[in-house]
C-alpha positions in Angstrom: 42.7 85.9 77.7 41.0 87.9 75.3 38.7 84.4 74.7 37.8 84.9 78.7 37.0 88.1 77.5 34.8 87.4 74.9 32.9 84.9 76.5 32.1 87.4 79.4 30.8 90.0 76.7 28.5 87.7 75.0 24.7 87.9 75.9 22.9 84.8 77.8 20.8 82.6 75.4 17.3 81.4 75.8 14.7 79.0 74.1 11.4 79.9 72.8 9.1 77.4 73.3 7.2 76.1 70.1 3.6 75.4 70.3 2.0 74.1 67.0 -0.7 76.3 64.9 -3.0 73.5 64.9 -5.7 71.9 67.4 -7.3 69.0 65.6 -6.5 67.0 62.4 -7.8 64.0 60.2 -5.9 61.7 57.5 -7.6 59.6 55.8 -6.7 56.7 53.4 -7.9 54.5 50.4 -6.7 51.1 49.6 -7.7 49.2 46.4 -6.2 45.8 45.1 -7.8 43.0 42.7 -7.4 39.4 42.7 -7.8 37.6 39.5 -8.0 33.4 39.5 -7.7 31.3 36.9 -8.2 27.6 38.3 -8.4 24.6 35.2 -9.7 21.4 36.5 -8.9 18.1 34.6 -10.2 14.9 35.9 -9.5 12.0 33.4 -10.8 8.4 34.9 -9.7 5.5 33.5 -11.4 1.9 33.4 -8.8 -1.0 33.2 -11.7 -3.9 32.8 -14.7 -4.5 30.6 -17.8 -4.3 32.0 -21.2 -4.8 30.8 -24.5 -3.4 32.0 -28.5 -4.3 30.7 -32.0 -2.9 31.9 -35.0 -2.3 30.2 -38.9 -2.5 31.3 -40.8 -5.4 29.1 -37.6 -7.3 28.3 -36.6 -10.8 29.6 -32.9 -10.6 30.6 -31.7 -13.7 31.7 -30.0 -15.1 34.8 -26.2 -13.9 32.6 -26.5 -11.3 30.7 -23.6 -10.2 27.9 -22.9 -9.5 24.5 -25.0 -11.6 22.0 -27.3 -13.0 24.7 -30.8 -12.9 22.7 -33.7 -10.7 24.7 -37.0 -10.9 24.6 -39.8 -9.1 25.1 -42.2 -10.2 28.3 -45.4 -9.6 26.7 -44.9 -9.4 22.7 -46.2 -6.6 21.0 -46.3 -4.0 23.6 -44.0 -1.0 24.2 -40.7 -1.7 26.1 -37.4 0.0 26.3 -34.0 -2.0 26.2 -30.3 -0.7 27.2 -27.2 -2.6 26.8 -24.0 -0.9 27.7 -20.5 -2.3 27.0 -17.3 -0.6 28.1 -13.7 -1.3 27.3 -10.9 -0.7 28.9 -9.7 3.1 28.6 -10.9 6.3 29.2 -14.0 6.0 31.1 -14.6 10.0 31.2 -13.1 12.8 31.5 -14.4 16.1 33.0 -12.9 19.6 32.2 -13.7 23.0 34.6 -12.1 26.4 33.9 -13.1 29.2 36.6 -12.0 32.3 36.4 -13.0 34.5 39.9 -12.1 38.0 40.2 -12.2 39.6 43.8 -12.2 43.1 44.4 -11.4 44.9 47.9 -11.8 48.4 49.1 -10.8 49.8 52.3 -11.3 53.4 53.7 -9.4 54.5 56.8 -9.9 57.4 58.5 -8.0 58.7 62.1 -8.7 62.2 64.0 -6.2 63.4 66.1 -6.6 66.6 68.0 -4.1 68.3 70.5 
């Protein structure tokens, strides 16, 4: 009883409503990474087979070429220019590429709120 009584007594409670203390707003943000690459390229090629290989300007090469087949010149005396290749089996070349690429990014955001 003396609860009941209590509970009568007591004063009536209301809420206060809450408005903010702001009308407008911004946030902004900055976002910075780096990418660094390293890519190594190694091509090796390989010959399994001998091959030969002639040209020249004012040299006779005959109908079969190879090693120790005698040339001559065309017209004796007078400038020429002569290659003879001759490759074995093994490595026919091999080509090496190291890249290094560095990207850089920025971003800026910005947002605007307002009430």
């Amino acid at each position: 009883m003396r609860y009941l009584l209590l509970l009568l007594i007591s004063a009536p409670v209301h809420a206060a409503s809450v408005v903010p203390n702001f009308t407008s707003g911004t946030v902004t943000s900055e976002t910075t990474s780096r990418t660094e690459v390293t890519e190594i390229i190694n091509i090796v090629e390989y010959s399994n087979s001998t091959s030969y290989t002639t040209s020249g300007t004012n040299i006779n090469i005959p109908g079969s070429p190879g090693v120790g087949t005698n040339y001559t010149q065309v017209v004796p005396g007078q400038a020429f220019q002569f290659t003879e290749t001759v490759m074995t089996p093994g490595i026919a070349s091999e080509t090496y590429i190291e890249r290094n690429t560095v990207i850089d990014s920025k971003t800026n955001s910005i947002s605007v709120f307002t009430q």
